[in-house]
C-alpha positions as CSV (number, residue, x, y, z in Angstrom):
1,X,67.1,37.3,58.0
2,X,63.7,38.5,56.7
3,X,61.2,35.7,55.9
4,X,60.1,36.0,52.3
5,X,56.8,37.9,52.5
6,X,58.6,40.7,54.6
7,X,61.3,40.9,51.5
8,X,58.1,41.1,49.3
9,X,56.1,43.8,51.7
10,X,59.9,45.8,51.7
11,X,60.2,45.4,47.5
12,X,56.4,46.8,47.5
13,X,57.3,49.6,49.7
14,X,60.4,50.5,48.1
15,X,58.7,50.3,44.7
16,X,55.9,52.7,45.9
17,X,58.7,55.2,47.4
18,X,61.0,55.3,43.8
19,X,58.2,55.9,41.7
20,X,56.7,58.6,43.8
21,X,59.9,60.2,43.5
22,X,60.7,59.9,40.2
23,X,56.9,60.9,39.0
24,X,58.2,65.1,38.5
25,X,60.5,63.5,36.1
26,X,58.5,61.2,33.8
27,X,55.5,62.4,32.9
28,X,54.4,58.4,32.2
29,X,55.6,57.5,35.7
30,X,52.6,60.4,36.5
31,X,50.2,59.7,34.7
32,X,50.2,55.9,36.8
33,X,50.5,57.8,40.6
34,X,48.0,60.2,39.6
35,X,45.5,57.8,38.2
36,X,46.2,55.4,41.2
37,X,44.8,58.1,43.6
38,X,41.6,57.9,42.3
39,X,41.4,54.0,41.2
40,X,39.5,53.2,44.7
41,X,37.0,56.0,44.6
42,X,36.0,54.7,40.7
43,X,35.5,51.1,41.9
44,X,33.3,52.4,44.4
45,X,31.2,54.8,42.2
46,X,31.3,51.7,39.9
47,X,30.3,48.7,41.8
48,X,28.2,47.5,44.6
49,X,29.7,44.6,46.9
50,X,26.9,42.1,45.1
51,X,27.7,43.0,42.2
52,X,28.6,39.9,39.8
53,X,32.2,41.4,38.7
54,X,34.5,40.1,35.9
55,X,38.2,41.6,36.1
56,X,40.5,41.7,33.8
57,X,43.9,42.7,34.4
58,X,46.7,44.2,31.6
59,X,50.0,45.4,31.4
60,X,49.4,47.9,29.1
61,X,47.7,48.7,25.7
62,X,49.3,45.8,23.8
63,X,48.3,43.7,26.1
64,X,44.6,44.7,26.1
65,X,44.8,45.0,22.0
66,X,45.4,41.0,22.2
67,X,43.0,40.2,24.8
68,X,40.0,42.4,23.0
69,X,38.6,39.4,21.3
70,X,38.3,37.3,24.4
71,X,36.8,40.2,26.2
72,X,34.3,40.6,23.6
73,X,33.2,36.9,23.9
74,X,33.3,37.0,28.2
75,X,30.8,39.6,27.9
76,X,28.6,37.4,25.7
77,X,29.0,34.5,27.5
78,X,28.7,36.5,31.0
79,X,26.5,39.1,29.9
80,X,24.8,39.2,33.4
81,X,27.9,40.2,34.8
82,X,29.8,43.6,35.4
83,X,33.4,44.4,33.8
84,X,36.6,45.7,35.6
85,X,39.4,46.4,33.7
86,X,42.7,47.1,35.2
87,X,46.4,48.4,33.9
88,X,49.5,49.3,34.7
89,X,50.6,51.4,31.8
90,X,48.8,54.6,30.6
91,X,49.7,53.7,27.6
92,X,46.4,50.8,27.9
93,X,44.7,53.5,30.3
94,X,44.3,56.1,28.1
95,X,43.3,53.9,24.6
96,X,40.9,51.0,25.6
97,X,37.5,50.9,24.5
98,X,36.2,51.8,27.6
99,X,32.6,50.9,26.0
100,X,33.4,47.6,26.9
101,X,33.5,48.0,30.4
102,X,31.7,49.7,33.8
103,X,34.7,50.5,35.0
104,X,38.5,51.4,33.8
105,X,41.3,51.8,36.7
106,X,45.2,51.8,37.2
107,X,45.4,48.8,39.5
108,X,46.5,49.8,42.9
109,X,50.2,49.1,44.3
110,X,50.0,45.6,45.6
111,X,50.3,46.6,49.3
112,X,48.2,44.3,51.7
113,X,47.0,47.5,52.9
114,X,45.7,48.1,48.8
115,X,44.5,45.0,48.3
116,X,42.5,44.3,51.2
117,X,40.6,47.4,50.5
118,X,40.2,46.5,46.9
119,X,38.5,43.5,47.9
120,X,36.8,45.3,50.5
121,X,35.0,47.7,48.0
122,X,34.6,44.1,45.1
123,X,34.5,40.6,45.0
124,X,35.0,39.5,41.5
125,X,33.5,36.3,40.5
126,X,36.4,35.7,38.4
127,X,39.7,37.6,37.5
128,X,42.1,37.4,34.5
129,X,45.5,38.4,34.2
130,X,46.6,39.0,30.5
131,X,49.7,37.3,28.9
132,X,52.5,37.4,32.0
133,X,51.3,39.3,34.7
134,X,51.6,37.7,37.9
135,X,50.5,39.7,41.0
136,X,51.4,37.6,44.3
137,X,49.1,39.9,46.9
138,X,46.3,40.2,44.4
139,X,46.0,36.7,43.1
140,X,45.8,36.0,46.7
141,X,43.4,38.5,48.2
142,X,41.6,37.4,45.4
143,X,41.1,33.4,46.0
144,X,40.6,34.7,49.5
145,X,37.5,36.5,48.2
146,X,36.4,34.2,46.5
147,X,37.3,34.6,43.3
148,X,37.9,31.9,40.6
149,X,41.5,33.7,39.1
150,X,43.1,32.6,35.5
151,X,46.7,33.0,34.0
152,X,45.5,33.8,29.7
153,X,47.9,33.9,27.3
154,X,51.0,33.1,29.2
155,X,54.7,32.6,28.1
156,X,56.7,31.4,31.1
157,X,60.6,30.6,32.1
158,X,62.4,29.4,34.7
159,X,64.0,32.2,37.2
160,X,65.5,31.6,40.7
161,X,64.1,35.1,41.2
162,X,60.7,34.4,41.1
163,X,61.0,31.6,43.4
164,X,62.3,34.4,45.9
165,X,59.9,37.1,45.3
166,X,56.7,34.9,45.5
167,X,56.2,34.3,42.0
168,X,56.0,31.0,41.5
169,X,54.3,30.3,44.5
170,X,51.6,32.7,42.5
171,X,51.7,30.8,39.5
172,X,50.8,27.7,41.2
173,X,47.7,30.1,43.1
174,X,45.5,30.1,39.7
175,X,43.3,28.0,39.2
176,X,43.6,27.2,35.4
177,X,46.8,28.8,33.1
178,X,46.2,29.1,29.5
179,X,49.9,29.1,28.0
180,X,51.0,29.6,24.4
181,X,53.0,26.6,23.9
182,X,54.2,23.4,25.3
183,X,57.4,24.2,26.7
184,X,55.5,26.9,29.0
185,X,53.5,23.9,30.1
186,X,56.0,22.0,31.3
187,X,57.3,25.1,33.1
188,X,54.3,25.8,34.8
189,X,53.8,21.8,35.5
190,X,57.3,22.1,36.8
191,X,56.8,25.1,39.5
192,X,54.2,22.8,40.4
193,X,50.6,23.7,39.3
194,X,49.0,20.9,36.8
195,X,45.9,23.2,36.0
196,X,47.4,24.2,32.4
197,X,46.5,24.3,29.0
198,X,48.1,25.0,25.6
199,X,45.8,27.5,23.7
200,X,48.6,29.3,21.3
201,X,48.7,32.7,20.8
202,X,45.7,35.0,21.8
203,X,46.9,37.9,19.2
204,X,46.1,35.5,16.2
205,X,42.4,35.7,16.8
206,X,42.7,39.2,17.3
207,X,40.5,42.1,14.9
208,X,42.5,44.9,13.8
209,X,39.8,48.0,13.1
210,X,40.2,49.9,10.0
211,X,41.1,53.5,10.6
212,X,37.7,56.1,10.7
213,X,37.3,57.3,7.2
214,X,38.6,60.7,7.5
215,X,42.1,59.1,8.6
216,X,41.6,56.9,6.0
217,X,41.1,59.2,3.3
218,X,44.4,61.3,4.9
219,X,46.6,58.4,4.6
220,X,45.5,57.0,1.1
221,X,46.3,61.0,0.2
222,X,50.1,60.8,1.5
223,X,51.1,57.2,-0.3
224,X,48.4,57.9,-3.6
225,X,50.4,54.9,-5.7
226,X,53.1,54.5,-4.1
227,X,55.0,52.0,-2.7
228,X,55.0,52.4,1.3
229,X,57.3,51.2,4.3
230,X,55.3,51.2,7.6
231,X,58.4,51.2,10.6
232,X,56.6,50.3,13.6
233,X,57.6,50.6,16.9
234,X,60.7,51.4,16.7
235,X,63.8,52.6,18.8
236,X,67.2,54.6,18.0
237,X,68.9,51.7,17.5
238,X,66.3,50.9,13.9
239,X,65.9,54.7,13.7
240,X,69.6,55.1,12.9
241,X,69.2,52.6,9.6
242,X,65.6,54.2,8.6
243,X,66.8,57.9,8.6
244,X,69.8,57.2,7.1
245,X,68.1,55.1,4.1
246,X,65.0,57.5,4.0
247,X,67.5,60.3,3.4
248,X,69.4,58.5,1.1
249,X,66.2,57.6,-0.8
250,X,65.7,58.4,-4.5
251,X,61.9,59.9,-3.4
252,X,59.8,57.3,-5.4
253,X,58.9,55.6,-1.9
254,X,56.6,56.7,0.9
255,X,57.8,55.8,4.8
256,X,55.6,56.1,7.5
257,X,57.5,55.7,11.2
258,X,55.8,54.8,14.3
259,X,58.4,54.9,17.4
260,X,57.6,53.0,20.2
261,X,57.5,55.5,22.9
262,X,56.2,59.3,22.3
263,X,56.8,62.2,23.9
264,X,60.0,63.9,22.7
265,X,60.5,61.4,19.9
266,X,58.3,62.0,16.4
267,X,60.2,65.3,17.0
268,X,63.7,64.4,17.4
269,X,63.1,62.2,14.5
270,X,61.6,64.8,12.5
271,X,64.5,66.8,12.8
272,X,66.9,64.8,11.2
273,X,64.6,64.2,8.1
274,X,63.6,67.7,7.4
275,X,61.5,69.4,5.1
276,X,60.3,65.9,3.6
277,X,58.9,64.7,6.8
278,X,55.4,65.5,8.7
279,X,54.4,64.8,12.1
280,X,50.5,62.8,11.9
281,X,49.1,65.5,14.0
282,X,49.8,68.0,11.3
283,X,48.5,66.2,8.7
284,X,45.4,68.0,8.3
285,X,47.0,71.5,8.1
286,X,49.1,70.2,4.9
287,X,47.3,71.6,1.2
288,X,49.6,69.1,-0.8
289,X,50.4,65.4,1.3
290,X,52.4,64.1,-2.5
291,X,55.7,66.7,-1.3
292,X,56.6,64.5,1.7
293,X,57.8,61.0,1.7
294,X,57.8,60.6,5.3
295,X,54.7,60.5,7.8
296,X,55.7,60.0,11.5
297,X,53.2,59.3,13.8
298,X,53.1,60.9,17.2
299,X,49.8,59.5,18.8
300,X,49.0,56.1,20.1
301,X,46.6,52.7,18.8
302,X,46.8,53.7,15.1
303,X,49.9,52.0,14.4
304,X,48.0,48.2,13.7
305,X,45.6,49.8,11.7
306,X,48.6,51.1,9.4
307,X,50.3,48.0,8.3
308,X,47.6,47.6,5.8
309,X,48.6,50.7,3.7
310,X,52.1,48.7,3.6
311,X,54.2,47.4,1.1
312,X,56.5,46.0,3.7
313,X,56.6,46.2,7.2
314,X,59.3,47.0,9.7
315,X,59.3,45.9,13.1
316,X,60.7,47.9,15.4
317,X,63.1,46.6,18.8
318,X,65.4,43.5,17.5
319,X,68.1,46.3,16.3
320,X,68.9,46.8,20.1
321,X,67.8,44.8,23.8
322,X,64.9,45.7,24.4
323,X,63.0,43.2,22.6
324,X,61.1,42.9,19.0
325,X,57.9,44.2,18.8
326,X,54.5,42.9,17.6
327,X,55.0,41.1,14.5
328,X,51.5,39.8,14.1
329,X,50.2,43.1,13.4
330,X,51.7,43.1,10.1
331,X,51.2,39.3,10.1
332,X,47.2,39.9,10.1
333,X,47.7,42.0,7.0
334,X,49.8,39.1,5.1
335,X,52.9,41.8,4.7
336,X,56.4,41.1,3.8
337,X,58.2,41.8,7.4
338,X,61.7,42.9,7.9
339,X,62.7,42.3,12.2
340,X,66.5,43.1,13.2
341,X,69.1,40.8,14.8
342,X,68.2,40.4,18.3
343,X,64.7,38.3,17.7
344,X,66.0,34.8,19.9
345,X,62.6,33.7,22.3
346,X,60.4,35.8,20.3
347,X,58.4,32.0,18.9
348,X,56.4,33.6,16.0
349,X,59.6,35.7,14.7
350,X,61.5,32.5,14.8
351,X,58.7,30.2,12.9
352,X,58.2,33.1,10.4
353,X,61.9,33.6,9.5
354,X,61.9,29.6,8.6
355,X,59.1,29.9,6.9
356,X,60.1,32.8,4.8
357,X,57.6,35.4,5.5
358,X,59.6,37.0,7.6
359,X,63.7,38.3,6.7
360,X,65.9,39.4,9.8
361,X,68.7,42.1,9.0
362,X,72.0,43.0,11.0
363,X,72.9,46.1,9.4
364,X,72.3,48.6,7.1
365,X,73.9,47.2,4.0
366,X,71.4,44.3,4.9
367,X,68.5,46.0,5.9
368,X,68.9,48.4,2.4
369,X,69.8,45.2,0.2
370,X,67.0,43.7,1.5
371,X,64.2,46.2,1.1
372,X,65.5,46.9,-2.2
373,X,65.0,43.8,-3.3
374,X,61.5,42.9,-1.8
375,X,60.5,46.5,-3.5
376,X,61.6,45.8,-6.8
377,X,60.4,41.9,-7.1
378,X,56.5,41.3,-7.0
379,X,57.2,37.9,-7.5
380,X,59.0,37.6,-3.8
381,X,56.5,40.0,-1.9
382,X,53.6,37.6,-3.5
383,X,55.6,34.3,-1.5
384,X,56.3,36.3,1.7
385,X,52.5,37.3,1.5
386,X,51.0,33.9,0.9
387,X,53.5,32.4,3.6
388,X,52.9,34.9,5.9
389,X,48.6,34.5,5.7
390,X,49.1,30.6,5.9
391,X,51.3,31.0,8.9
392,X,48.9,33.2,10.7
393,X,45.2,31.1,9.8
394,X,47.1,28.1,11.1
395,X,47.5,29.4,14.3
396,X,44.0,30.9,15.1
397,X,41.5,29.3,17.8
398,X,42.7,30.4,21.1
399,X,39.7,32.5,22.3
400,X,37.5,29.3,21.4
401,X,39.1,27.2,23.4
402,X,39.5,29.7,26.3
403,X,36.1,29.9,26.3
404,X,35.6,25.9,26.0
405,X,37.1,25.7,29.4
406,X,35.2,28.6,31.4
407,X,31.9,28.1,33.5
């Protein structure tokens, strides 16, 4: 029987083997093994070995949208420091603000082989993983190194799994674990590391930019004075209620639709709307934006920005499994939000439907009913509004006490 880290060297290698493989036919999947390739010769072009190095370590662009803040207030705090910022996703790759940092990477395949030449070329002072990433090999190449490492933002659950693979015996690696809430805490406490603290929810500090003026000026042109419906993030399973309803519209609403993933999608969906929808990156090329009633967009990291044009927001994911979306985005902007029926574990989704900001739908009778009404009574968007911006200032002050606890 293999001892556990040979299972965890074998998952690696497997991992590294499928995703090679499967790169010709995701053009995401890519995007990662092609980036990879050059994520060594960047740290050295980068960074000296006494360098004083900071890294920080996302999934993916939502990931790095909720962690900005923070990172802002590291570089103040550290500001005789270098910044390393990792991801997994291209999706984070290709939209940070790379003016924040000296160096942007894909973070290497967790081999020992990776990561001993990772810390061969850096020794971070300190490194952060963002919300739930948990990297066994790294997080321990890293203490090896010498480097101070920090959970931020975490939401944790049992699993036999991660017992198996490593996981937990990671979690109890860090050396401090800022959860979101108490029943993480006792999770962490129970895998067996006592170094945690309860800072909330890093995304209700965060700053959401105002789109550049000329996007600005494009988007005020498409709604004029209209009421608008911002879908964001969304999947077939919500796209089959919002095309039906937008076709079935009476045209005195303007929709703007933001699917999760890209490529073939602002497209597909384009096709079943017709002539009354546009595609964002032809927005320019259009002499009068008042014809069309739908704007779908088909680029990345304006979507946040967005949900202040709104009348009400819909989040995208709850309609199907794969899980409901950012609703703090629309949170920030104190809009009405509509989620679909799947939104159990999601904390903020549950606290906001009590609390009446937030209405949850199961099908289209409901979801039509319910943005009918919200549309046609001020009185009810005017509650949802003030419960939603009461909700969302109670809940600030994570990146303040974050910083409270670092030296």
């Amino acid at each position: 029987m293999f001892k556990i880290y040979n299972i965890n060297s074998l998952i690696v290698k497997i991992f590294e083997v499928a995703i090679n493989l499967l790169a010709p036919f995701s053009k995401k999947i890519e995007k990662g093994v092609l980036g990879r390739k050059m994520s060594f010769e960047k740290l050295k072009s980068s960074f000296n070995k006494a360098d004083s190095i900071i890294h920080i370590h996302c999934a993916s662009h939502g990931e790095y949208l909720m962690s900005e803040k923070l990172i802002k207030n590291l570089k103040e705090k550290f500001n005789n420091h270098k910044f390393l910022l990792s991801f997994i996703s291209p999706s984070g790759y290709e939209n940070t603000n790379t003016n924040l940092f000296d160096c942007v990477i894909y973070l290497p395949i967790e081999s020992d082989k990776n990561c001993i030449k990772f810390y061969e070329i850096i020794s971070p002072k300190a490194t952060f993983f963002i919300k739930n990433e948990v990297w066994p090999n790294f997080i321990k190449h890293a203490k090896i190194n010498g480097s101070k490492v920090y959970s931020i933002g975490s939401s944790f659950k049992l699993n036999y799994l991660k017992k198996i693979f490593k996981i937990n015996s990671a979690i109890k690696a860090f050396d401090l674990i800022f959860v979101v809430n108490e029943n993480s805490k006792k999770i962490v406490e129970k895998i067996g590391n006592k170094n945690v603290i309860v800072c909330g929810d890093l995304r209700f500090d965060s700053v959401i930019e105002k789109l550049d003026n000329k996007t600005a000026n494009l988007v005020d042109s498409f709604i004029g004075n209209n009421n608008c419906i911002v879908f964001g993030s969304t999947w077939e399973e919500d796209e089959d209620l919002i095309i039906k309803f937008i076709n079935d519209c009476d045209g005195k609403n303007k929709y703007i639709i933001a699917p999760h993933e890209m490529g073939e999608n602002p497209e597909r969906i384009k096709k079943h709307l017709g002539d009354k929808s546009l595609l964002f990156s032809k927005i320019k090329s259009i002499k009068n934006l008042k014809e069309s009633s739908c704007l779908i967009i088909d680029n990345i990291g304006i979507l946040a920005s967005l949900y202040s044009y709104c009348t009400i927001a819909y989040v995208g994911g709850g309609m199907g499994k794969r899980g409901l979306h950012n609703t703090l985005e629309p949170a920030y902007f104190s809009k009405p939000i509509i989620i679909g029926k799947n939104y159990n574990g999601f904390e903020e989704a549950e606290k906001m439907i009590k609390n009446g900001s937030m209405i949850s739908i199961s099908d289209y009778k409901e979801f039509k009913n319910t943005i009918d009404s919200i549309i046609s009574d001020r009185n009810i968007r005017q509650e949802m509004s003030k419960k939603c911006t009461k909700y969302f200032n109670q809940n600030k002050g994570a990146v303040k006490l974050i910083l409270a606890h670092l030296h």
